[in-house]
C-alpha positions as CSV (number, residue, x, y, z in Angstrom):
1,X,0.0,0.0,0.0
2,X,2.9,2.6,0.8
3,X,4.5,1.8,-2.8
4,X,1.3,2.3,-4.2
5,X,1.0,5.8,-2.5
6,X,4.1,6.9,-3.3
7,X,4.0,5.6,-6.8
8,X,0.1,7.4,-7.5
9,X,2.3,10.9,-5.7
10,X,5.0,10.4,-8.4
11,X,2.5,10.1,-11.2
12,X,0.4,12.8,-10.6
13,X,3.6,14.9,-10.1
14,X,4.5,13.8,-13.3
15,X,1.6,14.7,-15.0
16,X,1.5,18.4,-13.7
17,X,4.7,19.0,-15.0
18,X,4.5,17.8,-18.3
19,X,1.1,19.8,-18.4
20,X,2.5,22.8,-16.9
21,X,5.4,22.4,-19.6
22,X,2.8,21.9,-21.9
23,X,0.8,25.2,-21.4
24,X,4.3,27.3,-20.7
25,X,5.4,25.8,-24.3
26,X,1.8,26.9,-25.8
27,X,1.9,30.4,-23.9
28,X,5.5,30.9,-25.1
29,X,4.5,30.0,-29.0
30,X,1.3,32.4,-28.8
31,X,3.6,35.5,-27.3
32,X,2.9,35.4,-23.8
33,X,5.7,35.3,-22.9
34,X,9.2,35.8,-24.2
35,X,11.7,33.2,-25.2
36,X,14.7,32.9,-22.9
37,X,17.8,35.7,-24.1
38,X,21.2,34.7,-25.5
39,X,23.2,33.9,-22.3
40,X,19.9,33.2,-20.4
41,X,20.1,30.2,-18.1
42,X,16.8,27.8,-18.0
43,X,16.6,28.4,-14.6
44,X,16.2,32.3,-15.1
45,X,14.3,31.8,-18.0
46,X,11.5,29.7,-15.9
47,X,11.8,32.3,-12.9
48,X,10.7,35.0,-15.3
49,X,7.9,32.6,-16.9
50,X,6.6,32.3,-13.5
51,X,6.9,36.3,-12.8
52,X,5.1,36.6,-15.5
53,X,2.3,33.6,-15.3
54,X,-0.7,35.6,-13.5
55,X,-2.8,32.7,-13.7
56,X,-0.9,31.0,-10.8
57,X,-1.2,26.9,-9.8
58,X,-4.5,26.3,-8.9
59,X,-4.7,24.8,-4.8
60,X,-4.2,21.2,-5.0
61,X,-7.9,19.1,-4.3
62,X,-8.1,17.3,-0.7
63,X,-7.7,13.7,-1.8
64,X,-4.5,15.1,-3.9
65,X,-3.1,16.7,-0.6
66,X,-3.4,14.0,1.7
67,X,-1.7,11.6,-1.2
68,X,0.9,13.8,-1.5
69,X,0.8,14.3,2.7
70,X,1.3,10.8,3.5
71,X,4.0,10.2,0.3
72,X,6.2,12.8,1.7
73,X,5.7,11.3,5.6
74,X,6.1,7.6,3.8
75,X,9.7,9.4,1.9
76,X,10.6,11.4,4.5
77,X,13.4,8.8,6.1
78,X,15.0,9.1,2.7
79,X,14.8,13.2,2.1
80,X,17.9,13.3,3.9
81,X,20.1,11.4,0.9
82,X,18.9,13.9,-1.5
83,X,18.3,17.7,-0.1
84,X,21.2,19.0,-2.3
85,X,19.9,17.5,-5.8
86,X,19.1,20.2,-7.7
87,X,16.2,18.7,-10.0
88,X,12.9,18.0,-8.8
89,X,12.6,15.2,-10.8
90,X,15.3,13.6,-9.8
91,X,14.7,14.1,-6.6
92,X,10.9,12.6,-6.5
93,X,12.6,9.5,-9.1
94,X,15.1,8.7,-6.3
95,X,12.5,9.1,-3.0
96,X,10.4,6.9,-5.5
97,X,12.8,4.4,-6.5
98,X,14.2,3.6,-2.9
99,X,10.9,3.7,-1.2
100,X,9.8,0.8,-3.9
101,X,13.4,-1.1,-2.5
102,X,12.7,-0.5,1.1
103,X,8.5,-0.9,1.5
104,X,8.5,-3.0,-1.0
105,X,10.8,-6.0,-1.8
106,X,12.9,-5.0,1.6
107,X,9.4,-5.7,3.8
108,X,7.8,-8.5,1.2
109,X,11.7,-10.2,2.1
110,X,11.1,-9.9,5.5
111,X,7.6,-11.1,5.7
112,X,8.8,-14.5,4.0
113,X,11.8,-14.7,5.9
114,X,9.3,-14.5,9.0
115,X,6.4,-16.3,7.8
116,X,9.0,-19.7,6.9
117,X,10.7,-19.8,9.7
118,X,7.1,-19.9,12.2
């Protein structure tokens, strides 16, 4: 059940940023907002996008929150490994990929190991 959680908290992360890239990329092609200047770093050039996005992200729904409230409670022995990644994704791949290891084959493992030897 926790992989499950933290799997459903990955995906749905995944699919708001590739919508928010999405709608930047649409907003960017219609003249909304300027492409990023020669010598422009993507980092500055999304920290202006978002200056300049009035819309704003809309408040996440209640069953979204408490996913995403017990994912990070479920993750949150692991946060420590990666505070100083810089990428987002990379950080939600890696709390996703050892929380998979440790919930799930680490405590399937030790359920078997238990259950054969009583």
């Amino acid at each position: 059940m926790l992989c499950l959680i933290v799997g459903v908290s990955f995906a749905l992360f995944a699919i708001d940023r590739t919508s928010d890239a999405s709608a930047h990329q649409q907003r960017e092609l219609s003249g909304e907002i300027a492409a990023p200047q020669e010598g422009e770093t993507a980092a500055e050039a999304a920290a202006a996008a978002k200056r300049t996005n009035t819309d704003g992200q809309a408040s996440k729904g209640s069953p979204r929150r408490v996913i995403d409230e017990v994912a990070e409670a479920v993750t949150s022995p692991f946060s420590g490994l990666i505070d100083n990644a810089s990428s987002e994704w990379l950080k939600r791949g890696v709390l996703l990929a050892l929380s998979l290891a440790i919930y799930g084959f680490g405590l399937s493992f030790l359920a078997r190991a238990i259950r054969v030897r009583l």
